[in-house]
N, C-alpha and C positions, 0 to 999 in steps of 0.2 A: 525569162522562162527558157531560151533556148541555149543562154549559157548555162542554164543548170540543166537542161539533158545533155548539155554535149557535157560537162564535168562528170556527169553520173555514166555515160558512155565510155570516155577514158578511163574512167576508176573500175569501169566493169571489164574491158580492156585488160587493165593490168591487172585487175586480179585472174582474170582468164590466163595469163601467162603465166604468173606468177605460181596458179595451179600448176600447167602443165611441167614446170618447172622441176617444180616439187613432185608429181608423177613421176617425172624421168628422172630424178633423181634417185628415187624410190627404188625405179624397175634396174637402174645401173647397180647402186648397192645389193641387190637382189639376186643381180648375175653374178657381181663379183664372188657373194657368199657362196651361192651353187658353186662358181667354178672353184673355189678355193677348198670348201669341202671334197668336190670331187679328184682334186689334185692330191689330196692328203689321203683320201682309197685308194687313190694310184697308189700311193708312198708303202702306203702301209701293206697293200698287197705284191708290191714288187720287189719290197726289200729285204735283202738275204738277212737272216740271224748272223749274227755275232763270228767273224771269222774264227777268232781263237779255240771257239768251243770246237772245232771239228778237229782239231788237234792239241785239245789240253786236258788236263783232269786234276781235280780237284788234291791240293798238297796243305796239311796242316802247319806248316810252315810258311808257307809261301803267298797259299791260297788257289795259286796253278802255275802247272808246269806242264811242258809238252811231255805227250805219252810216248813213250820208246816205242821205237820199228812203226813208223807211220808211214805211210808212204801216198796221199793222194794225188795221183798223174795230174789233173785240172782242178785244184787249187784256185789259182787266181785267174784261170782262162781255160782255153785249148794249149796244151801241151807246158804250161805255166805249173810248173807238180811244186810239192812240197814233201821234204823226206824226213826223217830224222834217225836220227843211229838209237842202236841199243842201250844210252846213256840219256836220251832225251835232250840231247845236242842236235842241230838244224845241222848237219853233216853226212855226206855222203856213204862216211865208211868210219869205224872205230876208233876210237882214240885211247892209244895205251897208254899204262901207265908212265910209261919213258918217254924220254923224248926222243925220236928216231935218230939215229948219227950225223952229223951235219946240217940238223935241221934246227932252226929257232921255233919256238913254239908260242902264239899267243893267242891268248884268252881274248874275245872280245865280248863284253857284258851292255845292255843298253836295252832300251825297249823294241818296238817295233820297227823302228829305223835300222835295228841291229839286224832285229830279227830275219828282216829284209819281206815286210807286208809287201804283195804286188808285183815278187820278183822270184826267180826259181831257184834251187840251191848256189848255182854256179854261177847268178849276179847280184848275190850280196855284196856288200861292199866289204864284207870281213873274209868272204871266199876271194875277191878280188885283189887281196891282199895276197895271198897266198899265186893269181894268176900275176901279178907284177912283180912279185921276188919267189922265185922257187924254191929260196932257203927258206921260205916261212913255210911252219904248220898252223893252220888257222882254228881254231876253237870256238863254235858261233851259239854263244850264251843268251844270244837275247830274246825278248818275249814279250809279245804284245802286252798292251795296258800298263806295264811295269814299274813302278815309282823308283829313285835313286835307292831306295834301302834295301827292296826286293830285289835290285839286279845284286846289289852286295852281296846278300844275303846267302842270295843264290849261289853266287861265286864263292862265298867262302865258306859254306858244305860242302858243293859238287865238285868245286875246280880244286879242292885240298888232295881231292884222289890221283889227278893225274901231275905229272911236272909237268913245269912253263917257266919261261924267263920272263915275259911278258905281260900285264893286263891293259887291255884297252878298254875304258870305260864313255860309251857315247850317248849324249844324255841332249835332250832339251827343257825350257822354263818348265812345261809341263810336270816332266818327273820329278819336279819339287813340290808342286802340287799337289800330284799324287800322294806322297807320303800321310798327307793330312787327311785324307781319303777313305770310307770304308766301301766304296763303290767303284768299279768301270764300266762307264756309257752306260751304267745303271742295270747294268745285268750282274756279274759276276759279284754281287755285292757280299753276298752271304760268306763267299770262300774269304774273302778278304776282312769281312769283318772276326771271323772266327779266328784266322791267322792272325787278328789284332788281339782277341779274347785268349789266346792260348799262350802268347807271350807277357799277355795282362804286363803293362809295362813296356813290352817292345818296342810302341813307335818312338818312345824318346831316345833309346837304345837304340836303333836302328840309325836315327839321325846321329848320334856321337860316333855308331860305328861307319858309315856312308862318309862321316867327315872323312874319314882315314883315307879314303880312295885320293885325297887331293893331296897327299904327302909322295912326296918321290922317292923311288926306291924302297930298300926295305929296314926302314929305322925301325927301331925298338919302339914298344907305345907300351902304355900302360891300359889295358881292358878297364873300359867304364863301367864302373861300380851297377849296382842294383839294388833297388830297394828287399829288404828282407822277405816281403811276402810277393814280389816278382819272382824270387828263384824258390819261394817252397809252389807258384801254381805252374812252374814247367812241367 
């Protein structure tokens, strides 16, 4: 008799723990949810929109391009501005159609690395180029979100108007990516998909033309063909 109240003692023992157990396991899961949900109100209430939109707008071609004569003072901080010239180039001051006299001139095309996210006109790395050789004139083409075909793209409408000797193209894994893409960070999707719809054909076009960027110098090529009903929906 008294081994089995003390068995039923134990046994009621462990399940008394085994509750509470299970209780504070409960009430732990429970916190962690509240605090996880409240961390994600944090997110969502403290986080800025999409940088590019304060300085792009919407290009059928392209899907966006920064808007000529911008100028916001605090950009990426206090006193961190972002400018752009009258051409929609991240530049200080205009760029003629010449190349100034004793000056080298080069293009640099690339995403937001080019673009210089984070940093003000005059510590880009493409402006920087131009502060470590004063023979260069520096051309700063690049632009947030950007996949390899878009910065081509770009460069060989916009940058056909001015002369250069030069194209610097700076690129990571991503902007290969992107190509395959009708979204960035899931906002600008529509401009990009349109600029896909309006070349109807374009993206594989754009990858034969994007090859070209990896030839050196300026050999002859042959323009990659197109299907027949890609060039009647230009």
């Amino acid at each position: 008799m008294d081994t089995s109240r003390t068995r039923n003692k134990k046994m009621g023992f462990a399940r008394l723990i085994a509750g509470n157990i299970a209780i504070f396991g409960l009430l732990l899961m429970t916190v962690e949810g509240l605090a996880s949900y409240g961390l994600l109100v944090r997110d969502v209430m403290t986080t800025n929109s999409l940088a590019e939109r304060r300085h792009t707008t919407y290009d059928p071609d392209l899907g966006w391009v920064n808007e000529p004569n911008v100028y916001i003072p605090d950009m990426y901080g206090p006193g961190v501005y972002l400018r752009t010239n009258a051409q929609g180039f991240r530049n200080n001051h205009e760029i003629n159609a010449a190349v100034p006299a004793g000056k080298v001139r080069v293009v640099c095309s690339g995403d937001s690395f080019t673009f210089g996210y984070g940093v003000d006109n005059a510590h880009t790395w493409c402006e920087q180029l131009s502060v470590l050789d004063p023979r260069l004139e520096t051309v700063n083409m690049g632009q947030g979100g950007y996949g390899v075909d878009q910065a081509y793209l770009w460069y060989k409408r916009d940058a056909a108007k001015i002369e250069h000797q030069v194209q610097l193209l700076a690129f990571i894994t991503d902007d290969f990516y992107r190509m395959l893409s009708d979204s960035f960070a899931g906002t600008i999707c529509q401009a990009r998909t349109r600029s896909r719809k309006r070349h109807a054909c374009g993206q594989k076009r754009a990858r034969a033309e994007a090859s070209l960027l990896f030839h050196v110098g300026h050999a002859k090529y042959r323009e990659p063909e197109e299907p027949a009903h890609c060039r009647v929906l230009k």
